[in-house]
C-alpha positions as CSV (number, residue, x, y, z in Angstrom):
1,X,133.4,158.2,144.1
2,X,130.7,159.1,141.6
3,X,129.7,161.9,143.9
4,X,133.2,163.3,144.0
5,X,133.8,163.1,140.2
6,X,130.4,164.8,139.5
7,X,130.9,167.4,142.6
8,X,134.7,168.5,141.8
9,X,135.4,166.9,137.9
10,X,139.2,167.4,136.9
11,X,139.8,169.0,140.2
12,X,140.7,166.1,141.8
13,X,142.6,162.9,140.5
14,X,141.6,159.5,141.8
15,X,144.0,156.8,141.6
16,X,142.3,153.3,142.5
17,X,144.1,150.8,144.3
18,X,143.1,147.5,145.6
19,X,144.0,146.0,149.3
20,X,143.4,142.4,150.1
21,X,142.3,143.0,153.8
22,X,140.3,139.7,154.2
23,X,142.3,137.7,151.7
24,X,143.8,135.3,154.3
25,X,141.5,136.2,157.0
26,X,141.0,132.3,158.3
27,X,144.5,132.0,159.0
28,X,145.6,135.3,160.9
29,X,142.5,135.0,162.9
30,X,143.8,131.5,164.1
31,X,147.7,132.9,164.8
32,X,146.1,136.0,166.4
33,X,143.8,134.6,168.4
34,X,145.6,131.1,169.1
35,X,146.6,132.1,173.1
36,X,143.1,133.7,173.3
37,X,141.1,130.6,173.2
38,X,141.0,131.1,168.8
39,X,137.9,131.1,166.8
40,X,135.7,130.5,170.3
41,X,138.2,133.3,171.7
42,X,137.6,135.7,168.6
43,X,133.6,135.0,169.0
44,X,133.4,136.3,172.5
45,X,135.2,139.3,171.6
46,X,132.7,140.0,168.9
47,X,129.9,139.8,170.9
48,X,131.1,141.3,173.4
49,X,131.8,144.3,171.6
50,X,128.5,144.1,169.5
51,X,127.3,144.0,173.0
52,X,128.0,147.4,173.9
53,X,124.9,148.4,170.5
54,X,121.6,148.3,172.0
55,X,120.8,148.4,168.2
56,X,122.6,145.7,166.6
57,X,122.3,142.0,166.9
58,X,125.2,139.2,166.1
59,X,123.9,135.6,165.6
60,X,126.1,133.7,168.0
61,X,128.2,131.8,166.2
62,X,129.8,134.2,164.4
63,X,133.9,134.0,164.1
64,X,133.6,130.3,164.9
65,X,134.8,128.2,162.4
């Protein structure tokens, strides 16, 4: 943002807004995934597609509760 003020000044207008994406995270990751085997379900599906990165590495119990 800093870069664009400085870059373009009054040429552009920012208006700021804020988006809770991860507010209730625990609990639409439980509906979602609840026929999918849930958290455990939701874990695989990470890894799996962290898989797919020869560069990256998860540790494995991530997206169990």
């Amino acid at each position: 943002m800093d870069e664009l003020k400085s870059t373009f000044g009054s040429q552009v207008e920012i208006n700021y807004h804020f988006v809770s994406v991860f507010g209730d995270a625990h609990r639409k990751l439980e509906k979602r995934w609840h026929d999918r085997g849930g958290f455990e379900g939701y874990s695989k599906h990470v890894q799996g597609v962290v898989a797919k990165f020869n560069h990256l590495t998860i540790h494995p119990d991530v997206g169990v509760e």
